[in-house]
C-alpha positions, 0 to 999 in steps of 0.5 A: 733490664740489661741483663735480662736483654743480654739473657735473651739476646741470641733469640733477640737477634734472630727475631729481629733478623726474621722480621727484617726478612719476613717484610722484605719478602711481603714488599718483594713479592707484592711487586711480583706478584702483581707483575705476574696478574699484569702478564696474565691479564688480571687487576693489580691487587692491594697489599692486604688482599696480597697477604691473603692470596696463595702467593704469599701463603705458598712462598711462606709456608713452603719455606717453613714447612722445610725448616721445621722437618730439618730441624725435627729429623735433625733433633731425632737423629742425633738421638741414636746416629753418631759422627765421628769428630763433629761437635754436633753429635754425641760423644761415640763411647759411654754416656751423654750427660744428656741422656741423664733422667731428669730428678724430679727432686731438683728444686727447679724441676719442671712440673711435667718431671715431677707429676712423672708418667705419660706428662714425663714422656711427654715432656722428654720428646717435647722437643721433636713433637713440636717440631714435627706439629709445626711442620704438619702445619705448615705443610698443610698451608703449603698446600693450601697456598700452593693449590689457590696460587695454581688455581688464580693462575688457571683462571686469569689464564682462562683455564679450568680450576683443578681439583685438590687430588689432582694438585696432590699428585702434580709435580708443582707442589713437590717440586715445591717441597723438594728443593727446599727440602733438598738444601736443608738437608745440604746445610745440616751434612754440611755443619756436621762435616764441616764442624769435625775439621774445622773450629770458630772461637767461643763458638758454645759446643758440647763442652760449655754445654757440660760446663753448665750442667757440672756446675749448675745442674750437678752442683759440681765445684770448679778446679783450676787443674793445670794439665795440658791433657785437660781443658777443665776439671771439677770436684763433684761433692754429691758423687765425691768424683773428679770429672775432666773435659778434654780440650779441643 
């Protein structure tokens, strides 16, 4: 069990991270919420009816919406843009161990890699497909809770419902959408500069990627080759070739 908690640790952390942050928002923005009825002149609403209300569903969604399109655009640029020096992108000259096509003769392959065709295709873009899916949902409820959000407003202020196409073509919802967008985009410009100059011990890059794939993938025999040029070097038995990743 130890070892399975520490596989999956990584993944463990973070969920436990987004929980802690997903109730101190719910906590948070009831407060606010219901502050902001009181302003407007309505009656608090319960927790659970908060849950429902375009608040919370808005401020949600509005944040996903933009994690997800980050990491989509992300994950699909780096397939043909390069940067210089950035342990974020691929290597500038001759292949990318990544790049490889998948065998559907390896023992573990996927079933998606050995059924072959359009599941093949499918399987090797499954990444920024779902992604891009995830979100096209989550935008859509952006809208949605954004556009009830508005209209609660309108009617404990006692103006006039708008309509949907109206709402669309506002300036609330994109403002929405623009300033997350605009701070996801900073981060990742800031991790692929900053990563060309600067360095975090263990932090697991392209090279301990390759490391795992040489030795698993590859079946590639790991040599202790002391050379101050070289930070690793293998022995690959199939392709009877020496492979040496160069240090940082």
């Amino acid at each position: 069990m130890k070892k399975f908690i520490w596989q999956i640790s990584l993944a463990i952390v973070f969920f436990a991270l987004f929980v802690f942050a997903m109730a101190g928002q719910m906590y948070f923005g009831f407060q606010e919420h219901n502050k902001e009825i009181a302003d407007w002149g309505g009656s608090p609403e319960t927790f659970m009816q908060y849950l429902g209300s375009g608040h919370f569903i808005e401020a949600t969604f509005e944040n996903w919406e933009s994690e997800f399109l980050q990491m989509a655009l992300f994950v699909w640029f780096t397939i043909f843009l390069r940067q210089k020096g950035s342990s974020e992108s691929k290597k500038l000259d001759g292949e990318n161990e990544v790049d490889r096509e998948p065998s559907p003769n390896r023992k573990d392959a996927p079933w998606a890699v050995i059924k072959g065709g359009i599941w093949l295709k499918l399987y090797e873009n499954s990444l920024t497909i779902s992604l891009l899916i995830l979100f096209i949902l989550s935008f859509v409820l952006h809208v949605y809770g954004s556009f009830k959000d508005a209209n609660t407003e309108n009617l404990l202020l006692g103006n006039p419902p708008e309509k949907l196409s109206e709402y669309l073509l506002g300036s609330r919802l994109w403002f929405e959408s623009f300033q997350n967008w605009q701070s996801e985009f900073l981060s990742i410009f800031a991790i692929v500069v900053m990563s060309i100059y600067l360095r975090q011990k263990v932090l697991p890059n392209q090279n301990l990627w390759m490391h795992q794939i040489l030795k698993r993938e590859i079946n590639c025999i790991h040599l202790k080759y002391k050379n101050t040029l070289f930070l690793e070097c293998f022995f690959c038995v199939k392709q009877q070739t020496f492979l040496c990743l160069k240090s940082l």
